[in-house]
Backbone as numpy.savetxt, mean C-alpha at the origin, in Angstrom:
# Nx Ny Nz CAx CAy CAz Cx Cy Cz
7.75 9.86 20.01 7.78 10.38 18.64 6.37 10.82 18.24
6.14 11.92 17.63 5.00 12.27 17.34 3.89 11.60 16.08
2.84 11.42 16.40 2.37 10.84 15.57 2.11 11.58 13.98
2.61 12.45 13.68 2.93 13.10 12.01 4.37 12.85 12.01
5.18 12.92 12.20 6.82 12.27 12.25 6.44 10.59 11.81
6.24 9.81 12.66 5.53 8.25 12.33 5.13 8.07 11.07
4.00 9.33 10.76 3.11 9.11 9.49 4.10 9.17 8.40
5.06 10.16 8.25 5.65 10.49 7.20 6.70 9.71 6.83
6.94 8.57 8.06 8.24 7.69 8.02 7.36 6.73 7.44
5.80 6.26 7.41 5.10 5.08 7.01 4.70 5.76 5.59
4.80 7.13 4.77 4.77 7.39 3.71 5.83 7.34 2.99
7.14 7.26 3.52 8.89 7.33 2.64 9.12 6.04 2.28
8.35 5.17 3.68 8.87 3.39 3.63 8.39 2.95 2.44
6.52 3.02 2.50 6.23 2.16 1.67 6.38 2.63 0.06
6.62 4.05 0.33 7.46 4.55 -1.59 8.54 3.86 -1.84
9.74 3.69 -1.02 10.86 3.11 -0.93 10.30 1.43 -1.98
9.60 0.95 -0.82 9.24 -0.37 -1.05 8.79 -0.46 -2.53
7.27 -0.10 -2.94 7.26 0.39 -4.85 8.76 0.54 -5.33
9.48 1.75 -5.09 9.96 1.85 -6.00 11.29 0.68 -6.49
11.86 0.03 -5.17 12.85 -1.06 -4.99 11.99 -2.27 -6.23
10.62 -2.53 -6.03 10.11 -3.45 -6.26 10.61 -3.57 -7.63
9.84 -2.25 -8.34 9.71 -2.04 -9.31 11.64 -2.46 -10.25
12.22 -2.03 -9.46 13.49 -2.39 -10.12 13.89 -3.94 -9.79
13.56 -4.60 -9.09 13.81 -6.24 -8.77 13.04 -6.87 -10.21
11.82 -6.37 -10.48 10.75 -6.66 -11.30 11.00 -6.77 -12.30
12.23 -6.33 -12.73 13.00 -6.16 -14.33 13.45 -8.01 -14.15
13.53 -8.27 -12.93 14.23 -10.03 -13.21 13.55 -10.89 -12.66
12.37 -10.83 -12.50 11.30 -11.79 -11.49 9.77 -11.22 -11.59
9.14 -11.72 -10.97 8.00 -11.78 -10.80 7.01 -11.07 -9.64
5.94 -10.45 -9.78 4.87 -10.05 -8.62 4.97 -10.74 -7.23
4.58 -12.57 -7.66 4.86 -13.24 -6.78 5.83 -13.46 -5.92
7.49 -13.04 -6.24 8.52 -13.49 -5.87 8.90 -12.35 -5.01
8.52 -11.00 -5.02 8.89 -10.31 -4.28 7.62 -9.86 -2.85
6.11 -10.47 -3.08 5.72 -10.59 -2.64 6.08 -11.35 -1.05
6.53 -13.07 -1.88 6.77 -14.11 -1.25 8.03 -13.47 -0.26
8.88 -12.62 -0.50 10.39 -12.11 -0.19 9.74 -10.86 0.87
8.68 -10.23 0.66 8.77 -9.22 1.77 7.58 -9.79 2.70
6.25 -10.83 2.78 5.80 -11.73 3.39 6.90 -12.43 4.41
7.66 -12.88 3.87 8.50 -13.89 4.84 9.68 -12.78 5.69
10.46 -11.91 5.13 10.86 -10.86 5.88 10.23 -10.08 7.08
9.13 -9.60 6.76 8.31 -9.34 7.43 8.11 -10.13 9.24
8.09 -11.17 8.60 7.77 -12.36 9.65 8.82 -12.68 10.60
10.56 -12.53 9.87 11.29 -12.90 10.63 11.61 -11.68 11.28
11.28 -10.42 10.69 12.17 -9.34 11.50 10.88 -9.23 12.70
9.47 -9.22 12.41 9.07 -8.32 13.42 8.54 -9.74 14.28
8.37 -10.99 14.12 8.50 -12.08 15.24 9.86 -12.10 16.13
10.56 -11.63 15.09 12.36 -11.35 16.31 12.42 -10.40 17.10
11.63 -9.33 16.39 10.94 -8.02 17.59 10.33 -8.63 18.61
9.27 -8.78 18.47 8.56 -9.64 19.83 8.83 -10.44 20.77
9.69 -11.48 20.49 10.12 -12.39 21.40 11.30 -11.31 22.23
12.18 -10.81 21.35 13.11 -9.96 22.12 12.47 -8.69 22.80
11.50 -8.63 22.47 11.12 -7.37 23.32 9.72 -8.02 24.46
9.83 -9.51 24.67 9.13 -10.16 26.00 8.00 -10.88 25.49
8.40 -10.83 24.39 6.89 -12.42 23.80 6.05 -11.45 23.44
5.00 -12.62 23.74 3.28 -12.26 22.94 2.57 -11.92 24.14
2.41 -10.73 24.57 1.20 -9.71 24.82 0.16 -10.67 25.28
-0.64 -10.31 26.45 -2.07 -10.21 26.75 -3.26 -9.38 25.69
-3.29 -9.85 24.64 -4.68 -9.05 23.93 -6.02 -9.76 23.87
-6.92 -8.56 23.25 -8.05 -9.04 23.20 -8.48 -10.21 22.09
-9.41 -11.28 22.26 -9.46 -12.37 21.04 -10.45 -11.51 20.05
-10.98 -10.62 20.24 -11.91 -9.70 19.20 -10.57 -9.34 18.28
-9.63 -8.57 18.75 -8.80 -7.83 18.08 -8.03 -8.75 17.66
-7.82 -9.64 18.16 -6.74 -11.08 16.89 -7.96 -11.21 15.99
-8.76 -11.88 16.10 -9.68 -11.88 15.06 -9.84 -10.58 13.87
-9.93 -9.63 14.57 -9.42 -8.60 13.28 -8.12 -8.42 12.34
-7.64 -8.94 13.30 -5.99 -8.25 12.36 -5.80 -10.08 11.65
-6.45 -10.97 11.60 -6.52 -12.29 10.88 -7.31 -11.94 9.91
-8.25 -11.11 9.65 -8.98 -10.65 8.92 -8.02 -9.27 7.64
-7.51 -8.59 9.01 -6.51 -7.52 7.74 -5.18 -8.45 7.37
-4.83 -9.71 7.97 -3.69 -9.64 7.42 -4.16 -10.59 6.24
-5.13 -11.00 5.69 -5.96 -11.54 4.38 -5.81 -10.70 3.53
-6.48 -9.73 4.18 -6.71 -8.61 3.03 -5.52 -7.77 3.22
-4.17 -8.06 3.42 -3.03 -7.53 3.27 -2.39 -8.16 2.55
-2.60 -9.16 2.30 -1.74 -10.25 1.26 -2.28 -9.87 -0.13
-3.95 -8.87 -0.15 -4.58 -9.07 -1.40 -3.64 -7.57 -1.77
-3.57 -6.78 -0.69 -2.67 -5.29 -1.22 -1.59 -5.70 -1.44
-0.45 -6.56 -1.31 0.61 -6.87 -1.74 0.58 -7.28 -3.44
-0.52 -8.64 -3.08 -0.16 -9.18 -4.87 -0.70 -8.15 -5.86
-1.78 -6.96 -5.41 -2.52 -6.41 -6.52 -1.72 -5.03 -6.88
-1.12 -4.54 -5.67 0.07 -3.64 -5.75 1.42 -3.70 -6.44
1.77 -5.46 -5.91 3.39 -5.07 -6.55 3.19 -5.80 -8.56
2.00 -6.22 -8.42 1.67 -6.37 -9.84 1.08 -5.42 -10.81
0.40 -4.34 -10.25 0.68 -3.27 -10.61 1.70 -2.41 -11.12
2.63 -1.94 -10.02 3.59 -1.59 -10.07 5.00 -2.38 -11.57
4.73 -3.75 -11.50 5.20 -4.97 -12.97 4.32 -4.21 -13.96
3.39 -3.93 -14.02 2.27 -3.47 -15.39 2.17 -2.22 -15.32
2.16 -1.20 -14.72 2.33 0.40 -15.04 3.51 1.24 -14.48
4.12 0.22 -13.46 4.93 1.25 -12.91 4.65 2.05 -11.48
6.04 2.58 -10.82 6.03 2.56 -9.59 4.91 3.90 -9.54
5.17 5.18 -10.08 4.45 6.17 -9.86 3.39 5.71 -10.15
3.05 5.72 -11.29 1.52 5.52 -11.96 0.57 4.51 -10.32
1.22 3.75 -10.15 0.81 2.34 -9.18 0.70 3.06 -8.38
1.61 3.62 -7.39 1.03 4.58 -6.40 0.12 5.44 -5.98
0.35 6.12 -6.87 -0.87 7.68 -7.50 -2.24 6.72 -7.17
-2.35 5.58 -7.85 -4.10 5.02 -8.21 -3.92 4.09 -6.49
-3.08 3.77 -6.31 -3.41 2.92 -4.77 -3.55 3.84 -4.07
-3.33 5.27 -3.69 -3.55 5.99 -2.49 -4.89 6.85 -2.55
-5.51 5.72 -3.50 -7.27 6.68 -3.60 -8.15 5.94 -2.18
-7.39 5.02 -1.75 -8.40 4.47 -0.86 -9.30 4.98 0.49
-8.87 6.51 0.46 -9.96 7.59 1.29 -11.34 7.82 0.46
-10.91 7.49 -0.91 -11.96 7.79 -2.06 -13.15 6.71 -1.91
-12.30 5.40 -1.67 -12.88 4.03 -1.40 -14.08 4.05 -0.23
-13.42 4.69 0.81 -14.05 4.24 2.05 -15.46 5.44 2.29
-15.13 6.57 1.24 -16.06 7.42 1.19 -17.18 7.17 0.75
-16.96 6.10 -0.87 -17.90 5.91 -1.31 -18.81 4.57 -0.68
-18.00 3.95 0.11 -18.85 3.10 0.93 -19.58 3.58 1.93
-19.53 4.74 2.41 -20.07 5.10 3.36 -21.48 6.01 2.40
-20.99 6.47 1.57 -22.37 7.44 0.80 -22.82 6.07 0.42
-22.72 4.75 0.08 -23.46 4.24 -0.57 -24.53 3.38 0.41
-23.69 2.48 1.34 -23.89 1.53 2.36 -24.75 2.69 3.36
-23.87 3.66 4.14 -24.62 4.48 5.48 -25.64 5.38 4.88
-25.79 5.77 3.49 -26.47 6.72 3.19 -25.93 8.17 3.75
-24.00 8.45 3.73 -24.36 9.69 4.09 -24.30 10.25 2.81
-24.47 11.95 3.03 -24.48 13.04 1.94 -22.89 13.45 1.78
-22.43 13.58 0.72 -21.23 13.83 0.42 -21.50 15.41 0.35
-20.36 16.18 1.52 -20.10 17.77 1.04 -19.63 18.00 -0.28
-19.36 19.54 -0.07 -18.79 20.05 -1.43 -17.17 19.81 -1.40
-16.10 19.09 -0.70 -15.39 19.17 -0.19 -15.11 17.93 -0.83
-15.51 16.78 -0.70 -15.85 15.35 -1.27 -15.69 15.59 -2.85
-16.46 16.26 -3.02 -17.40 16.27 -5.18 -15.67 16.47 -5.10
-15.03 17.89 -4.61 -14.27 18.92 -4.76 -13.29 17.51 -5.30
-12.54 16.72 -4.19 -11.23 15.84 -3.99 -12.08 14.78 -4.87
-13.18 14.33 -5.18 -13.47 13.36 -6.05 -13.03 13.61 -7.90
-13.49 14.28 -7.79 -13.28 15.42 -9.22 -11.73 15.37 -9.63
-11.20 15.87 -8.61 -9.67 16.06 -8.31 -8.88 14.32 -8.68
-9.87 13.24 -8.28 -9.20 11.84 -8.10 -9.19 11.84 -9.39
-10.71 11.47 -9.97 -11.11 11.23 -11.28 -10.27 11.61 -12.41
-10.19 13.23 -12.10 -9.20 13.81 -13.24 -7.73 13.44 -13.39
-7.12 12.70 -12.20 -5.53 12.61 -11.88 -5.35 11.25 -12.77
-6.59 10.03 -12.50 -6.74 8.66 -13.09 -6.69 9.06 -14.75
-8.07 9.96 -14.82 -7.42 10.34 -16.15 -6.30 10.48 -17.07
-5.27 11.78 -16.28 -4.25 12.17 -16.75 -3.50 10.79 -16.81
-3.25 10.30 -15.72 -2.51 9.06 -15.66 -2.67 8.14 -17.00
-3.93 7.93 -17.35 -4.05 6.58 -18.34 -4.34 7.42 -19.71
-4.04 8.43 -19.89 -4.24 9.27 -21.06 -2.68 8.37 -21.74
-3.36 8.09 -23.19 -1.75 7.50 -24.43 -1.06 6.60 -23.27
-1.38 6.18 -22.20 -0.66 5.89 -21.33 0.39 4.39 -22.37
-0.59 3.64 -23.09 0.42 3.33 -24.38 1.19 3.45 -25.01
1.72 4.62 -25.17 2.69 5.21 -25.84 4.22 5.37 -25.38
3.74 5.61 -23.54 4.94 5.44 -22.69 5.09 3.67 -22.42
3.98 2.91 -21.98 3.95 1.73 -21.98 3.59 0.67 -22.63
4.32 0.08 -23.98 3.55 -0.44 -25.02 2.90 -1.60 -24.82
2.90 -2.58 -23.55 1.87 -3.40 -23.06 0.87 -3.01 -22.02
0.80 -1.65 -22.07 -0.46 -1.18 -21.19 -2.03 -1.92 -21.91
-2.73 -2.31 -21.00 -3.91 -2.43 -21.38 -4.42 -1.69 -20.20
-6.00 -1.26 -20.28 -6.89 -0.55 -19.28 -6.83 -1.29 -18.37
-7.52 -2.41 -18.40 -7.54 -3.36 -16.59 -6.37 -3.46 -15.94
-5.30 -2.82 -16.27 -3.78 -2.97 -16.07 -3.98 -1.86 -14.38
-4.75 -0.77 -14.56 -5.38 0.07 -13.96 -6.20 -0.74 -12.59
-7.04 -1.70 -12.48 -7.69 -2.04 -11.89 -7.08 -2.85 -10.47
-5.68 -2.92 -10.94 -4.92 -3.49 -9.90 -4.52 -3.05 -8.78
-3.74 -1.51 -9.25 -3.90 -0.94 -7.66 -5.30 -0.47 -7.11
-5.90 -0.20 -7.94 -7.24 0.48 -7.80 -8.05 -0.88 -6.33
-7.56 -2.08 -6.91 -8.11 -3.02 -6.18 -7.37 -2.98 -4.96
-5.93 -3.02 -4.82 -5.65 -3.01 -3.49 -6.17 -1.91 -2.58
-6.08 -0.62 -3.30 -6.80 1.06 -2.75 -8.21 0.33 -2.04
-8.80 -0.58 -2.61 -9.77 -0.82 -1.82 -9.91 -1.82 -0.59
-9.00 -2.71 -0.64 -8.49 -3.38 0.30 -8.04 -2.84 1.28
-6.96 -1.61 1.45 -6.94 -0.48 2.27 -7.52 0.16 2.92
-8.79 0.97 1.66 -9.64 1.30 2.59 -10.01 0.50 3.50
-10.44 -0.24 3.32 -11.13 -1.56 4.38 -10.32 -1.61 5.56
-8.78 -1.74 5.77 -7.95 -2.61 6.62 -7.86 -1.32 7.59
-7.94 0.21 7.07 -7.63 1.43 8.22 -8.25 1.34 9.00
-10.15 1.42 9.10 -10.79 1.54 10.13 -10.64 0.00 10.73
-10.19 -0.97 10.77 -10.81 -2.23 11.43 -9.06 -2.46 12.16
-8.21 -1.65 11.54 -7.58 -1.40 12.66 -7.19 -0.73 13.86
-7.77 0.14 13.25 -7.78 1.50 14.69 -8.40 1.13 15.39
-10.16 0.13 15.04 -11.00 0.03 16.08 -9.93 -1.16 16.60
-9.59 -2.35 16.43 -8.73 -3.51 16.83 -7.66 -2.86 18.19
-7.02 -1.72 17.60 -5.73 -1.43 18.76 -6.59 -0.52 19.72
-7.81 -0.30 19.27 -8.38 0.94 20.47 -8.90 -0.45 21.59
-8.47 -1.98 21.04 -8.78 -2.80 21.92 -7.52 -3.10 22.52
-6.60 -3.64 22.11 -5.23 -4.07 22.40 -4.09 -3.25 21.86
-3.69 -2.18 22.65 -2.49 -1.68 21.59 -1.40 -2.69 21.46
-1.36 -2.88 20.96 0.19 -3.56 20.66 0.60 -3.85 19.31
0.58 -2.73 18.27 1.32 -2.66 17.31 2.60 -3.64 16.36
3.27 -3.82 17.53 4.25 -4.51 16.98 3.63 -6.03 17.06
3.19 -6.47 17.63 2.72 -8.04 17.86 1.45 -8.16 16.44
0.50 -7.59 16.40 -0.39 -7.59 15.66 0.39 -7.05 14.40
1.32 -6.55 14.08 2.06 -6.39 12.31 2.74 -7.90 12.63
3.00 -8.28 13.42 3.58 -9.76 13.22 2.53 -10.59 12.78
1.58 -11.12 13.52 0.57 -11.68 13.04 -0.15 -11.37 11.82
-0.13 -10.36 11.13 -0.69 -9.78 10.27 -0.05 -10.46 8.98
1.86 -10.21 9.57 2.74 -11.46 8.63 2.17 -12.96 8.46
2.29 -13.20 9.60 2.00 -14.63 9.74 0.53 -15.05 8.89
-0.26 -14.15 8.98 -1.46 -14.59 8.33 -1.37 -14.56 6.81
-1.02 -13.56 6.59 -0.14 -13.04 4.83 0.30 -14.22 4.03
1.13 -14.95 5.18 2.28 -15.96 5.02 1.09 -16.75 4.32
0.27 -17.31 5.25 -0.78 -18.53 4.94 -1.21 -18.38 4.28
-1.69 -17.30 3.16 -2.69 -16.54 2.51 -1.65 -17.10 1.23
-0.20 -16.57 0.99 0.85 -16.33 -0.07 0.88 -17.70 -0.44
0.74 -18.97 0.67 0.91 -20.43 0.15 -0.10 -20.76 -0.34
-1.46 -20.62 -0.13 -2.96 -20.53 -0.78 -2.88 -20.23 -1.71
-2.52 -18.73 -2.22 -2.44 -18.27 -3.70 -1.27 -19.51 -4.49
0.03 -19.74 -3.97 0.63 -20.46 -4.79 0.19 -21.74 -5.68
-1.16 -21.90 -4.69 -1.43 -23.55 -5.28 -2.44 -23.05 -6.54
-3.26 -21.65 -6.73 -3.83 -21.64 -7.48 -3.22 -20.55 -8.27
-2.23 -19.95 -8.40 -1.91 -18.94 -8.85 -1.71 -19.60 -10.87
-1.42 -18.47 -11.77 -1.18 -18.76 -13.15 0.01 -19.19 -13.31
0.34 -20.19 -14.18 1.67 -20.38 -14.05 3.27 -19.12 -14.51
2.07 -18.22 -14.87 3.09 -17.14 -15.26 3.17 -16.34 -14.32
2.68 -16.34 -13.25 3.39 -15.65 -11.42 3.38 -16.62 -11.10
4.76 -17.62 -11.11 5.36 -18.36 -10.23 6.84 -17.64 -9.95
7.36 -18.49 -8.95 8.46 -17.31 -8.50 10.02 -18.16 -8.88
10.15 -16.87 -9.26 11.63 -16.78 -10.01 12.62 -16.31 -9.30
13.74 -16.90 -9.07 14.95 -16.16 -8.38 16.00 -15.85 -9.39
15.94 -14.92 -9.29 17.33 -14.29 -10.17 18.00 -13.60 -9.01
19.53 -13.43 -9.40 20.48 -12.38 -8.35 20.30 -10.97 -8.54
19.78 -10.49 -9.92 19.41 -9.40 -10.10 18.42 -8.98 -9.35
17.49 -9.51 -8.65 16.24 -9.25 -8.13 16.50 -9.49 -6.69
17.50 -9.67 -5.83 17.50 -10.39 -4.62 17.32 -9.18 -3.60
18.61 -8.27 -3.97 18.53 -6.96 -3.32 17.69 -6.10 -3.33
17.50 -5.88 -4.47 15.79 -4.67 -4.77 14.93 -5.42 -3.76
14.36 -6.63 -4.05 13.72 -7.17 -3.12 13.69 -7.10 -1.46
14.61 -7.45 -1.12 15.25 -7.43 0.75 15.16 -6.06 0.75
15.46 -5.04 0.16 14.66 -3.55 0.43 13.27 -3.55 0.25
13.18 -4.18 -0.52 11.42 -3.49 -0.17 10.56 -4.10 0.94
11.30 -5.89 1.06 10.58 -6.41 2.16 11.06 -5.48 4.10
12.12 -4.85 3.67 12.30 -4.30 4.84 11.90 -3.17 5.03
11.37 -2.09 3.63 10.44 -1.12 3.46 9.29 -1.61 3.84
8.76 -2.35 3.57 7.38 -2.31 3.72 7.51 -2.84 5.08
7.76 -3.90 5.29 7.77 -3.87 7.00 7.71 -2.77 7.90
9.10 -2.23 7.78 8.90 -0.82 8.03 7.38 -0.15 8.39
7.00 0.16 6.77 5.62 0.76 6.65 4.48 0.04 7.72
4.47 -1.10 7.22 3.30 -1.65 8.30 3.57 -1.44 9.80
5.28 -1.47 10.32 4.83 -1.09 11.75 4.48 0.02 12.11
5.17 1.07 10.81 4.83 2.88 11.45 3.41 3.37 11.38
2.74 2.06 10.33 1.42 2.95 10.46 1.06 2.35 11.64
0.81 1.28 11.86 0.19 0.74 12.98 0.49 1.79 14.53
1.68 1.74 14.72 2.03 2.77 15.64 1.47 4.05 15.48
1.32 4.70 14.01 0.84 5.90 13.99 -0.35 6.28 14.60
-1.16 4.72 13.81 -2.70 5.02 14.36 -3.03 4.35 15.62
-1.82 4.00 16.67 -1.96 3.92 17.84 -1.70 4.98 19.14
-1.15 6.24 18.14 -0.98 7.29 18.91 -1.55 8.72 18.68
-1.94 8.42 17.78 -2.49 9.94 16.77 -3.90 9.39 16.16
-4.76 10.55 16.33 -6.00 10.37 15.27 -5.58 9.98 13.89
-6.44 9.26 13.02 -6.56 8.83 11.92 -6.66 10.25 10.96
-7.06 11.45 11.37 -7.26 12.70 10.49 -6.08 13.18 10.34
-5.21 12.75 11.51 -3.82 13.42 11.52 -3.20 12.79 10.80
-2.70 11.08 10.66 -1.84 10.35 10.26 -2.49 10.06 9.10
-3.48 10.11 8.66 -3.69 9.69 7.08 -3.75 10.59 5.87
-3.46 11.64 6.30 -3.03 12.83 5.24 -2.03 13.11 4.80
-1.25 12.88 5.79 0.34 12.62 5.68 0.83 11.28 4.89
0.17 9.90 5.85 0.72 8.68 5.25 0.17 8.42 3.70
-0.86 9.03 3.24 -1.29 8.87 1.52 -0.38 10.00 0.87
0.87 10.76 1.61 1.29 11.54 0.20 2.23 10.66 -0.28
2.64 9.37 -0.34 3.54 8.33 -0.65 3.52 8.05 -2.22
2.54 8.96 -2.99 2.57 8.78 -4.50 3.87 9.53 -4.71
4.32 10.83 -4.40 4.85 12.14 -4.26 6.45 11.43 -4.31
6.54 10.79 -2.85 8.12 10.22 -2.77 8.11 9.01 -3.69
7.26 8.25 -4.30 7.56 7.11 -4.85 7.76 8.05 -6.54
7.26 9.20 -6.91 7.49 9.91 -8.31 9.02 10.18 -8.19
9.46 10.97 -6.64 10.70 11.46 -6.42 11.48 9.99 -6.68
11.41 9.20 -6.52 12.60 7.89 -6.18 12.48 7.58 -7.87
11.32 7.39 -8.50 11.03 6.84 -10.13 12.31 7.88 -10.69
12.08 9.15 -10.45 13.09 9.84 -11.37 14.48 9.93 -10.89
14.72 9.68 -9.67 16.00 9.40 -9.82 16.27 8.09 -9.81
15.68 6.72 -9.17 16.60 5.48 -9.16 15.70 4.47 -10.60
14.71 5.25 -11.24 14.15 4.19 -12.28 13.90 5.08 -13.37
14.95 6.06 -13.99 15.01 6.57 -15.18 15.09 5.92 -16.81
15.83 4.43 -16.46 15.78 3.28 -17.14 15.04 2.80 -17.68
14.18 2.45 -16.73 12.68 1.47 -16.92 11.97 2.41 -16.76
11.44 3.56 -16.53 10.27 3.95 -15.99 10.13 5.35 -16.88
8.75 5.52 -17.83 9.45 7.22 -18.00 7.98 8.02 -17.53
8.53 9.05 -17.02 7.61 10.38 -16.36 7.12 11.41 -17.10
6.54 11.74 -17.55 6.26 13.37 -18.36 5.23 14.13 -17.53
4.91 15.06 -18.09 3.82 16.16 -17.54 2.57 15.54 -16.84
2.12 14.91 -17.75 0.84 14.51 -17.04 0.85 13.25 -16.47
2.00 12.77 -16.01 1.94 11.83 -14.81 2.12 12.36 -13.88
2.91 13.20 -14.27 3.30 14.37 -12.79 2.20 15.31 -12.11
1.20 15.49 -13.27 0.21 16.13 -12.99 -1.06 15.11 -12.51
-0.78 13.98 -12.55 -2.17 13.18 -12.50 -1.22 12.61 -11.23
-0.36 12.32 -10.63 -0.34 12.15 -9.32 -0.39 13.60 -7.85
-0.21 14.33 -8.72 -0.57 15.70 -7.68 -1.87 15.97 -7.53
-2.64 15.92 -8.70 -4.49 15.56 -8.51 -4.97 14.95 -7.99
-4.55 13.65 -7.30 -4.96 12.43 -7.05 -4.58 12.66 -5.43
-3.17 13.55 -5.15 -2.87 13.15 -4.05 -3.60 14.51 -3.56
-4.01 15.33 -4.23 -4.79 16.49 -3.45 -6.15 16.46 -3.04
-6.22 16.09 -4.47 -8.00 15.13 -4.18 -7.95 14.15 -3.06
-7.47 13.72 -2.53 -7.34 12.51 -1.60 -7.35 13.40 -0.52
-6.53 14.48 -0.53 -6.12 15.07 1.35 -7.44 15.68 1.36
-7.40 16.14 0.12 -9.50 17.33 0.34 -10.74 16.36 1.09
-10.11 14.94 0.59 -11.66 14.08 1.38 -10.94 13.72 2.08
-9.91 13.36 3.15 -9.78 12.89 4.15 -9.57 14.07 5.37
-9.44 15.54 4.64 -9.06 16.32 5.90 -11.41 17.01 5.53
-11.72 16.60 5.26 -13.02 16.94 4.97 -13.90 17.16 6.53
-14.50 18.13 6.34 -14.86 18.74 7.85 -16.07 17.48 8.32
């Protein structure tokens, strides 16, 4: 399968996943669907592995990495699907898929490089989309506050982080499917950590209303985590990450048809996730 086919199946999943969330979220909590696609995760793709001949010969550098992303995968889960509880599936998306924006500015800041005109161009482009997005954004959401914003924004950066330290990881050990398992497994340990200190207002709630939305998204996002991993085990990162960040796009498409209810869209959300997602391809397809 080609590695842009892959990408675009790891951009449908993890929209899928937002947007399911977002409707479970009407009867539960950040935490609870977290805890629900963490543990999914674990049983489907550890049942992969053993049935497809166990655990792999890899490198101990590259476990050590992906123990490292699957930390900071537990932090994109809680800061994402709590997001998504506080602004909503589009809005949440649009601001999490800046994390090309993320890794840019670590590199102009940390490596000292020079940002082209190409960069300003898709930065400009981000800036203005965040804008549109949180413009009256009150008006559609009457418990919006600003830091409400800072949530996906935080996982976007967690992301950035987890792309390059995996590509370098599988350019040690490919094995995709074993390392998204472990990645669970580490998540897992991470999700019982947060429980002991978490607020008592994300503790987890089971309602029946929330069971199904949920088991989709934990099998969306699973999904997502193995296709990217595979993606960026077969295809350059220039190829598969232009594709896998247009996931604001299908998660707007799914808001207007399966979350017309809860969720409302106008002009300039529509316009502040097409800014955001253009600005994004301008710095990642950047010469």
């Amino acid at each position: 399968m080609p590695p842009q086919l892959i990408a675009l199946l790891t951009s449908i999943s993890y929209a899928t996943a937002l947007v399911s969330a977002r409707r479970g979220l009407n009867y539960s909590t950040p935490a609870t669907v977290t805890c629900v696609s963490v543990v999914t995760q674990n049983v489907l793709l550890w049942s992969a592995v053993f049935l497809t001949g166990g655990i792999p010969e890899v490198s101990l550098t590259a476990v050590l990495l992906f123990v490292i992303v699957g930390v900071t995968q537990f932090g994109v889960r809680i800061f994402a699907y709590t997001g998504v509880h506080k602004i909503g599936a589009s809005r949440s998306s649009a601001l999490q898929a800046i994390s090309p924006l993320i890794a840019t500015i670590i590199a102009v800041v940390a490596l000292h490089e020079k940002p082209g005109l190409a960069v300003v161009a898709g930065t400009l482009l981000v800036v203005g989309g965040i804008i549109l997005l949180s413009w009256r954004a009150e008006k559609q959401i009457p418990t919006f506050r600003w830091w409400h914003l800072l949530l996906p924004l935080a996982a976007a950066c967690l992301t950035g982080m987890n792309h390059p330290i995996r590509r370098y990881a599988l350019s040690l050990s490919n094995e995709p499917l074993f390392f998204a398992a472990l990645m669970g497994s580490v998540s897992l340990l991470s999700f019982l950590g947060y429980l002991v200190i978490s607020p008592g207002s994300d503790r987890l709630t089971w309602n029946r209303g929330a069971i199904w939305p949920f088991l989709v998204t934990g099998v969306a996002e699973t999904l997502s985590i193995l296709f990217i991993l595979t993606a960026l085990s077969v295809g350059a990162v220039s190829v598969v990450a232009p594709i896998a960040a247009t996931y604001p796009l299908w998660a707007l498409l799914g808001a207007a048809i399966f979350l017309r209810d809860v969720e409302r869209i106008n002009v300039l959300t529509i316009l502040g996730i097409l800014s955001i997602v253009t600005g994004t391809t301008v710095i990642i397809l950047k010469p």
